[in-house]
Residue, then its C-alpha position, 0 to 999 in steps of 0.5 A: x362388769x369386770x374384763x381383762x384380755x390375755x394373749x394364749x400361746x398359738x400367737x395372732x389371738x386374744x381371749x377376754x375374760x368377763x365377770x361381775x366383779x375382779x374377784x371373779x376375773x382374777x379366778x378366771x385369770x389365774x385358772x387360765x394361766x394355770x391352763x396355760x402353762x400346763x399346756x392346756x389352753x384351747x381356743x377354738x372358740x365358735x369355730x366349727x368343724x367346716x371352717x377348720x376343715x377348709x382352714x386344715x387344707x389351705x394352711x395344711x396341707x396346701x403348703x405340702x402340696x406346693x413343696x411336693x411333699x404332697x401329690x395331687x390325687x393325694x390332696x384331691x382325694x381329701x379335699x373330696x372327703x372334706x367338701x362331700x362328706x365331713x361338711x355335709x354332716x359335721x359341718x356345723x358343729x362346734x369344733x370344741x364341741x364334737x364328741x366320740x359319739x358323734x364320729x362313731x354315728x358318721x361312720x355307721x351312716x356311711x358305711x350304710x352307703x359306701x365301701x369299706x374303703x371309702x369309709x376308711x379314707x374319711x376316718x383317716x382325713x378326719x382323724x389328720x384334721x382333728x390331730x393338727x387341731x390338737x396340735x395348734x391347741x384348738x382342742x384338747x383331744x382328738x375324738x376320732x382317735x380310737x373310734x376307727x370303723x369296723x370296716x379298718x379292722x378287715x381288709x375287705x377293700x383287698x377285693x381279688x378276683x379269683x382265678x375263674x373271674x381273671x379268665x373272664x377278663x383276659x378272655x374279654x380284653x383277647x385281642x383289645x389294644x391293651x390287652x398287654x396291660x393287663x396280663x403284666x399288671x395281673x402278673x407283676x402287681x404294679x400300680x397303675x401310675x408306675x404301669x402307665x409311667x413304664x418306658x421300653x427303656x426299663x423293660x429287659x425282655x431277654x433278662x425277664x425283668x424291668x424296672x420301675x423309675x417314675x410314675x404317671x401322676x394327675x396334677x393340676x398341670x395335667x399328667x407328669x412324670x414323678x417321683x415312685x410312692x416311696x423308696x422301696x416302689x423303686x425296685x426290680x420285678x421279674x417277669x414270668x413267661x405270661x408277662x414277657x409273652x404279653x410285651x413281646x406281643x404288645x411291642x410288635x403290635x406298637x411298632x406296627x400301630x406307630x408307622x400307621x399315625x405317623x406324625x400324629x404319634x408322640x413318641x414318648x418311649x411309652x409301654x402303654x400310652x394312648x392312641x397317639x404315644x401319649x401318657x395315658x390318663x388314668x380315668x379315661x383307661x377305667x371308665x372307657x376301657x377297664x369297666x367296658x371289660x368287666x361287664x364284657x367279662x360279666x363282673x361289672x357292679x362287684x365293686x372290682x377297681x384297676x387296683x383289684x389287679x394288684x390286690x389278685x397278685x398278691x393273693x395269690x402269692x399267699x395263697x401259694x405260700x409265698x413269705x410276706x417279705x418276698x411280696x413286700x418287696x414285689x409290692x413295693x410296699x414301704x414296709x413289711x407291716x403294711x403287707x401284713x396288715x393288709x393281708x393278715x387275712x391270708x397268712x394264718x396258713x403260712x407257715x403252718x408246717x414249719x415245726x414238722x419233722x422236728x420231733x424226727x430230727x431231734x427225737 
């Protein structure tokens, strides 16, 4: 037995060639470097795809993470798909073993048990794991590019409620504490994190607008103050009569509610809070209010989410005609193909009488 031990170029790693005389090592040899120099030498080994996966998040994206180029609920959020989903099924296999057909059977299982959505969020941490690995020259390709679910091809995680069911839920939040809350989000859009980040002091009544700064975030420290999604959820919203009524409304019934606590209250400058003027967490606001609502309103197990406040704004705006660039931009969305795409849906009639009267004018 014939051996000989070659460095590969992803660095700290060796691989051994073995044969029954040199002839053979030296063909093995000369076909490696070969695989080298083309850029084709993969060393994943007997790793498997749990062992890369959870290498993928510490090495990954935990570095991203503590830079703050990652946020918190961000890296929770793949770390959950990891460690509940892609361990359980895949796990086991051999990273360089994995194939389309496997990843095409864990998306059809899933979607038998999840949302649309959720089956989206897992093709999409598989996808960034299996492309780092390329990248690391583990493997030669990523098998679950391409193999995108159906569910990605619609936009059924875009669940509005239509304009009977919001009736429903603003009568069931009438008189509720934070019965503001969600008039504004219904009539502005926002996120929920830019809603509970939202200070008196970016709200101009008198001017029928206000201006999101920040968001509240879930970190391991607890809730912070931080930084909008991206550049453009840095923007200016108007607010129509509803919104300016709701804060007007919501601002006496603080003043009234702050004297009351005394110094229990924390003044933070908050729009919405807790109880007690602080940030309020997102989790306790849905599961101890918003889902308390719904089934008030009758609509509890339709699969409506916080989120679905945002996504009946916007759909409404089609529905009136509204150009994607002015819904981009209330949005806040990063860029114009991220409203169409998630939206495309909605705007086959849009624009659909934009050629009328030319044949008059130019007749």
């Amino acid at each position: 037995m014939t051996q000989y031990t070659m460095h590969t170029p992803i660095g700290r790693k060796r691989k051994t060639l073995y044969g029954k005389t040199r002839q053979v090592v030296a063909a093995k040899l000369a076909k490696a470097l070969s695989d080298q120099e083309g850029g084709l030498a993969f060393n994943a080994g007997n790793l498997t795809v749990g062992e890369w996966t959870e290498r993928w998040l510490e090495e990954c994206l935990k570095p991203l993470l503590d830079a703050g180029k990652m946020v918190q609920s961000t890296f929770v959020r793949y770390e959950g798909i990891v460690n509940n989903h892609l361990k359980p099924t895949l796990g086991r296999r051999k990273l360089k073993g994995l194939g389309r057909a496997e990843v095409r059977r864990l998306y059809a299982e899933k979607s038998k048990t999840l949302s649309p959505r959720s089956v989206d969020y897992i093709h999409t941490t598989l996808q960034k794991a299996l492309a780092q690995a390329v990248i690391g020259d583990l493997i030669p390709r990523n098998v679950a590019s391409g193999e995108r679910p159906r569910s990605s091809r619609n936009h059924e995680e875009a669940k509005a409620l239509s304009p009977v069911q919001v009736r429903a839920l603003l009568a069931a939040a009438d008189a509720e504490r934070n019965e503001s809350l969600y008039i504004v989000a219904l009539h502005t859009g926002m996120r929920q994190g830019e809603l509970l980040g939202l200070k008196w002091e970016d709200v101009d009544l008198e001017a029928s607008k206000l201006s999101v700064r920040r968001s509240l975030k879930i970190t391991d420290q607890g809730l912070v103050f931080g930084p909008t999604k991206n550049k453009a959820s840095r923007r200016s919203v108007p607010l129509n009569r509803s919104a300016v009524a709701a804060l007007k409304f919501h601002r006496l019934r603080q003043n009234e509610e702050r004297p009351r606590l005394g110094e229990l209250w924390e003044d933070h400058g908050l729009v919405f809070p807790n109880r007690v003027g602080k940030p309020m967490n997102h989790s306790n606001l849905y599961n101890r209010e918003f889902k308390v609502l719904l089934k008030k309103a009758g609509l509890q197990d339709q699969g409506f989410t916080f989120h679905s406040l945002r996504h009946t704004f916007a759909t409404e705006l089609f529905r009136r005609g509204k150009h994607p660039k002015i819904v981009q931009s209330l949005l806040g969305h990063s860029s114009i193909t991220q409203t169409t795409d998630r939206y495309s849906h909605l705007l086959e009639g849009i624009g659909g009488d934009a050629v009328e009267g030319l044949d008059e004018s130019f007749g």
